[in-house]
N, C-alpha and C positions, 0 to 999 in steps of 0.2 A: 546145442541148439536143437538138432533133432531128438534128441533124449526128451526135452520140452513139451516139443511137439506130440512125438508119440503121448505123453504122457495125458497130455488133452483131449488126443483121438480119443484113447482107451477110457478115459474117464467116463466111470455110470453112467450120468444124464448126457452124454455127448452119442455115446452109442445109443442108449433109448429114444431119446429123441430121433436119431435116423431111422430106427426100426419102427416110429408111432408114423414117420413121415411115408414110408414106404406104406406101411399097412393104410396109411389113410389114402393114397390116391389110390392102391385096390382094391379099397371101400367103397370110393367117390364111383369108381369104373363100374362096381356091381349096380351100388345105388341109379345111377346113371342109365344103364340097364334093364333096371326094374322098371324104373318110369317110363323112358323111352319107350320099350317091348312090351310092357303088360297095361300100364296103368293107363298112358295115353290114348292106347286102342280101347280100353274099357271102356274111357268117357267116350271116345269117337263113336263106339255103337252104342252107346246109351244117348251122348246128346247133338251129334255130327260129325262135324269132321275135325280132326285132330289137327291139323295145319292152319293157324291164321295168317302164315306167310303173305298171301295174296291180299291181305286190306289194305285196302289205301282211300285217301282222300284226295282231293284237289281244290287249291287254292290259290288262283289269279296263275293261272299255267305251272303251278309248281305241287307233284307229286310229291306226299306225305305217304312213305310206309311204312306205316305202324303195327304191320301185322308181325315183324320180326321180335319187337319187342314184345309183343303179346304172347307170343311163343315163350322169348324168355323167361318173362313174369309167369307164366304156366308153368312151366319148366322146375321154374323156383320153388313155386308152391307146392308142387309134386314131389319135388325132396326134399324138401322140409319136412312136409311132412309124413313122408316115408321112416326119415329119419329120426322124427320126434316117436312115432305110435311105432316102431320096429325095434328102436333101439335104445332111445330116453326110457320111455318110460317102463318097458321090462328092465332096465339099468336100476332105473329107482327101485322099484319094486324088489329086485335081488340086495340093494342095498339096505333096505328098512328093515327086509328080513335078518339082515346078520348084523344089525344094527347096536352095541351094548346100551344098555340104557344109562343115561344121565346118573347120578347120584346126586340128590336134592342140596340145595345149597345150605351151609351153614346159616341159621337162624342170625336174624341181627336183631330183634329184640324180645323180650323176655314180659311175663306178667309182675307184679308185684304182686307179694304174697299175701299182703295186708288190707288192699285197697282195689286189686285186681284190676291196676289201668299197666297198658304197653309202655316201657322203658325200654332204652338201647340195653344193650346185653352188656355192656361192658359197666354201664352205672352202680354206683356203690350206695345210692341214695335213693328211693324216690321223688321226686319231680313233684307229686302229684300230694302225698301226704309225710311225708319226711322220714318216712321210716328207712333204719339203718339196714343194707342188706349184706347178708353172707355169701360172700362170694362160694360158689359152686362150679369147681377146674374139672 
């Protein structure tokens, strides 16, 4: 039973997985970070204040705050797209570069030599004007 077990733990994608899951929440912690410390003060001195904690409305004596969610949604957007222009798209970019290129697909069909209209490649016949063709392996 424990033989089993172990054998699961140790298994490739069991241990990688643990090691993507660690690395990713000291990713999320930097990312987190970045927004938080640098970016959110950035727009505070460019467009205000960085907190919409304090909005609210009022309707028939009942207190709507929706400055917490606004925060969120901030929040959200700011690592997103930290995350897409930091990390995505230099990701692609190193990708395309080491990228091998495709090798064009096998032709499916072929000219006639006689008459010069497209036939599937495998035809023995033209279609078009009946001439007999020599296969070419």
């Amino acid at each position: 039973m424990l033989k089993g077990f172990r054998e699961f733990v140790f298994r490739g994608n069991v241990v990688d997985l643990a090691v993507a899951v660690v690395i990713g929440a000291a990713f999320g912690a930097v990312v987190t970070a970045l927004v938080k410390d640098l970016i959110t003060p950035l727009i505070a001195a460019i467009g205000g204040k960085p907190d919409f904690s304090a909005l609210a409305f009022t309707v028939n004596n009942s207190k709507f705050l929706f400055g917490e969610f606004v925060n969120a949604v901030v929040s959200f957007v700011l690592v997103a797209a930290a995350i897409y222009f930091l990390i995505v798209l230099p990701m692609n970019a190193i990708q395309a570069r080491f990228k091998k290129p495709q090798a064009p697909a096998a032709p499916t069909t072929k000219e006639c030599p006689e008459c010069l209209s497209t036939i599937p490649i495998g035809a023995r016949r033209c279609a078009h004007c009946t001439t007999v063709l020599v296969k070419t392996a």
